[in-house]
C-alpha positions as CSV (number, residue, x, y, z in Angstrom):
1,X,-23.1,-12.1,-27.6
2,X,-25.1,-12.9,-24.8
3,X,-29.1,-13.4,-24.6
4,X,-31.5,-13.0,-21.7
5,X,-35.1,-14.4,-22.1
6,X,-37.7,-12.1,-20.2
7,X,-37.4,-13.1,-16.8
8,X,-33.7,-14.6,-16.9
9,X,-30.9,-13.0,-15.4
10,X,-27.1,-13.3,-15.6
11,X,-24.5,-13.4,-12.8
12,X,-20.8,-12.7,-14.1
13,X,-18.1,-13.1,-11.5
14,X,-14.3,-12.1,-12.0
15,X,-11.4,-11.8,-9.9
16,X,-9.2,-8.3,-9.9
17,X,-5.9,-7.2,-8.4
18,X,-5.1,-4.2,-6.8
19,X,-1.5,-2.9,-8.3
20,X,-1.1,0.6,-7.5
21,X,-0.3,1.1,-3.5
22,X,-2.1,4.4,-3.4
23,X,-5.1,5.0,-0.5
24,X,-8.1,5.8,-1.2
25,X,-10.8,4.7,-3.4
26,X,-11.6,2.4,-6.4
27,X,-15.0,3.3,-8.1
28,X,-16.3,0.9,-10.7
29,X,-19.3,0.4,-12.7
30,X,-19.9,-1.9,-15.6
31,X,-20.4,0.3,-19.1
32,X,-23.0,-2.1,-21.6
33,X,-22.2,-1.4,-24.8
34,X,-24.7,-2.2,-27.4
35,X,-23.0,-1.6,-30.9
36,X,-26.3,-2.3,-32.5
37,X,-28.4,0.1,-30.9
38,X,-26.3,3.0,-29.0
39,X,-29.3,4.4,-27.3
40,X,-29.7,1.2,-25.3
41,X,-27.0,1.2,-23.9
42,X,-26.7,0.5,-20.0
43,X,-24.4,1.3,-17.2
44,X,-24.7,-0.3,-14.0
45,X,-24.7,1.5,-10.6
46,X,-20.9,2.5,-9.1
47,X,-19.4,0.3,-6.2
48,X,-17.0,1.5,-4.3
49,X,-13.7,0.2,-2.5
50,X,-11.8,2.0,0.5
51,X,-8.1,1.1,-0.4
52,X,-6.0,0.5,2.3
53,X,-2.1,0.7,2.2
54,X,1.1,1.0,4.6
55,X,3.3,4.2,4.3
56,X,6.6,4.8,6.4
57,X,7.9,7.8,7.5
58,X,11.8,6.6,8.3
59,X,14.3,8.8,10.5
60,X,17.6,8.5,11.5
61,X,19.2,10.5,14.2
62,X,23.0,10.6,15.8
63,X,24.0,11.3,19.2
64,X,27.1,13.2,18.4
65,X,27.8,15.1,15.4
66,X,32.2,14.8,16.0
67,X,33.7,11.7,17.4
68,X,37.2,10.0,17.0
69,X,38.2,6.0,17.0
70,X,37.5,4.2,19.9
71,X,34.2,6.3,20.6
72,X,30.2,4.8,20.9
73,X,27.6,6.6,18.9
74,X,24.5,5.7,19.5
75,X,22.3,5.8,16.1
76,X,18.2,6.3,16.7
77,X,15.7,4.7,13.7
78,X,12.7,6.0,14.0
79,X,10.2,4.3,11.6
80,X,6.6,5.4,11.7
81,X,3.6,4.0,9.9
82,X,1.7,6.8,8.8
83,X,-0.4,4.5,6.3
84,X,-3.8,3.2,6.7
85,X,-2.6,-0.9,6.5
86,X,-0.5,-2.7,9.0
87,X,3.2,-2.9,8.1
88,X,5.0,-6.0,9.0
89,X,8.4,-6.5,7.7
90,X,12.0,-6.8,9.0
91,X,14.3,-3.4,9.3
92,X,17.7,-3.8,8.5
93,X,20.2,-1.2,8.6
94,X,23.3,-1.6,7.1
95,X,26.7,-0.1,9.0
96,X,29.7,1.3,7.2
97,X,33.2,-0.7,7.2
98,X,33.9,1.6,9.9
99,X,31.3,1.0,12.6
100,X,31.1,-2.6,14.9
101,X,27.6,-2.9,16.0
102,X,27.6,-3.2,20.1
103,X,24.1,-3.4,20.8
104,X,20.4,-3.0,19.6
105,X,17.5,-2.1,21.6
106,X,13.8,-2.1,20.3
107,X,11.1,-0.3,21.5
108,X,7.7,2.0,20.4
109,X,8.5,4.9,21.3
């Protein structure tokens, strides 16, 4: 129960977290709720929140579609950020028993 003498206000501060990587917007408004007296009851004006989050598009590509033992295939990744954040991670890409990694080249393409 809170009470406000004419004239005095009150300042409420509290922390959130964001838990759903979705872009777009959070809208929020504070609902007062006054079981004694429903027809006082006050909402506050709406704030709003532009939600920004990382979203990768992730290709992989072959250069030959037949080979036999002893031949190079060179393998493209092609990961692009089609999000709204900046995406810094690592990229690893696991090989197969059956493939000896030679050499990695990085570049934006």
């Amino acid at each position: 129960m809170v009470t406000l003498k004419p004239g005095q206000e009150l300042k409420l501060y509290f922390k959130t977290k964001i838990v759903k990587e979705e872009d777009g917007k959070i809208v929020n408004r504070f609902y007062g709720i006054n079981a004694e007296n429903p027809d006082f009851n006050k909402d506050s004006n709406t704030v709003e929140t532009q939600v920004h989050v990382r979203k990768l598009m992730v290709n992989k590509a072959v250069d030959e579609a037949e080979a036999k033992t002893g031949d190079t295939l060179t393998y493209k990744l092609t990961v692009e950020n089609t999000g709204t954040a900046k995406w810094v991670e690592t990229l690893t890409d696991k090989l197969t028993d059956d493939l000896q990694a030679l050499k990695t080249e990085v570049g934006s393409f």
